[in-house]
Each structure stands twice: as structure tokens, then as C-alpha cells.
One Martini backbone bead per residue (centre of mass of N, CA, C, O) as a GRO file, in nm:
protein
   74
    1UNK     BB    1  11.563   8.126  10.871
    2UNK     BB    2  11.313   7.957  10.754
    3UNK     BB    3  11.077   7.988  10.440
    4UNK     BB    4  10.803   7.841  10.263
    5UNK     BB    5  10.749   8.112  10.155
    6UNK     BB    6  10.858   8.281   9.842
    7UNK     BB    7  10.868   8.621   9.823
    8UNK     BB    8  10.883   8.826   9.508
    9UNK     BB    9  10.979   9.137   9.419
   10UNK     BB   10  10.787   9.131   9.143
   11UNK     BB   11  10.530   9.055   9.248
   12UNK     BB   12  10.498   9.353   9.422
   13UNK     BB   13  10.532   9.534   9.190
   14UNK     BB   14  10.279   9.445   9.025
   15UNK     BB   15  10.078   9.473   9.251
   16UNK     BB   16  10.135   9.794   9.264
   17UNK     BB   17  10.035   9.876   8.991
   18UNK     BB   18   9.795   9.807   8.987
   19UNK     BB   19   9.680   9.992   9.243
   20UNK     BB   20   9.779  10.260   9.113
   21UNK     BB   21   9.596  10.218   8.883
   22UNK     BB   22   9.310  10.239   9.050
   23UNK     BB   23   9.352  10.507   9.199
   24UNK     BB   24   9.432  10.724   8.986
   25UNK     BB   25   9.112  10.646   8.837
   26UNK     BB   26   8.961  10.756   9.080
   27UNK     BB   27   9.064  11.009   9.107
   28UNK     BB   28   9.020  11.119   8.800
   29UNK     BB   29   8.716  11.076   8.844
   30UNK     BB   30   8.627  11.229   9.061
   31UNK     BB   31   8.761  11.530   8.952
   32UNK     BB   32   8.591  11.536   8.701
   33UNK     BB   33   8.316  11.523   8.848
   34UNK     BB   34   8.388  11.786   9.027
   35UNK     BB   35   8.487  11.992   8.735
   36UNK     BB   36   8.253  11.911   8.502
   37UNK     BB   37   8.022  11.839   8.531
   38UNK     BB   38   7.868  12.125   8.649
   39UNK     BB   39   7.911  12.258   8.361
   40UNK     BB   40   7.797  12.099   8.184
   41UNK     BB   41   7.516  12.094   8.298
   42UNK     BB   42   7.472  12.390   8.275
   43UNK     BB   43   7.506  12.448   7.946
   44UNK     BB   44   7.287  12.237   7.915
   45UNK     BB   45   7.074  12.358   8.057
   46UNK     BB   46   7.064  12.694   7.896
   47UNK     BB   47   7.014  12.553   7.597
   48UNK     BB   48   6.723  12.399   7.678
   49UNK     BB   49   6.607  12.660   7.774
   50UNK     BB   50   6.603  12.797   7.486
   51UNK     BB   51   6.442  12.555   7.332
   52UNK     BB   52   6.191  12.570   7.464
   53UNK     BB   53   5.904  12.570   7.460
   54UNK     BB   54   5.563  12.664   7.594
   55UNK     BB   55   5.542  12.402   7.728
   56UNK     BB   56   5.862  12.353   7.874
   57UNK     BB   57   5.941  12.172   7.644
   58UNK     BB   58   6.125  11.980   7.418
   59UNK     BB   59   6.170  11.995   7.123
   60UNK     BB   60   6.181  11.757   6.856
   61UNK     BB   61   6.449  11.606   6.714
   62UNK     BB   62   6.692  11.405   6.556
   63UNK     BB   63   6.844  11.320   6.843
   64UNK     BB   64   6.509  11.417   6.994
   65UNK     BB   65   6.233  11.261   6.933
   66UNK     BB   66   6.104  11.265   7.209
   67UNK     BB   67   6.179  11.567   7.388
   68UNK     BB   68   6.356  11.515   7.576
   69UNK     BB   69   6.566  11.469   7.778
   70UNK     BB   70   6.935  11.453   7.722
   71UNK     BB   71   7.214  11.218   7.863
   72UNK     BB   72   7.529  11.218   7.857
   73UNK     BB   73   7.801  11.014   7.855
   74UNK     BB   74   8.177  10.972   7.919
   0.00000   0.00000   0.00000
């Protein structure tokens, strides 16, 4: 039986670590988002209520100058 096309050992070797350095990006990222992100939104939901102004604003600082909600990525 002759094949007319012959795929090397190493070349699916390439193609599965990088298929696999994908999923555990994704997984680590999913991770991440499920057990990190609600706490840090907490934590800083927290700080901000504690800094509002009297009509429910954030006052203005030097990192949030025009008072807004600021939210920072990871």
C-alpha cells in the first residue's frame, strides 16, 4: 500500500502542542474569569461606594478625572 502523501511524526507533534497551548489559554482564561473577576468587582465595587460623593458620584482624582466609574483590564 503506497501513500501518496506522507505526514511526519514531528509535524503532528507541532500541530498538537500548539492545538494544546490553545485550550489551556482558554481554559486558564475561563478559570480566571469565573473565580477572580467577581471578587475584584466586588473589592472595587466596595472602595467606590465608600468614595461617592453625596449625589452618588465618584468624585474626581488624578487617575479618574472626570468622576466616572473606571475599569481597569486584565
Amino acid at each position: 500500500f503506497y501513500r501518496l502523501s506522507r505526514v511526519e511524526p514531528w509535524d503532528l507533534m507541532t500541530d498538537l502542542k500548539s492545538h494544546l497551548k490553545t485550550l489551556y489559554a482558554q481554559s486558564f482564561r475561563i478559570t480566571l474569569a469565573s473565580s477572580i473577576l467577581p471578587q475584584l468587582f466586588l473589592q472595587t465595587s466596595g472602595k467606590s461606594m465608600k468614595k461617592r460623593g453625596s449625589n452618588g458620584t465618584i468624585p474626581p482624582s488624578p487617575q479618574n478625572e472626570g468622576g466616572d466609574l473606571v475599569v481597569l483590564g486584565l
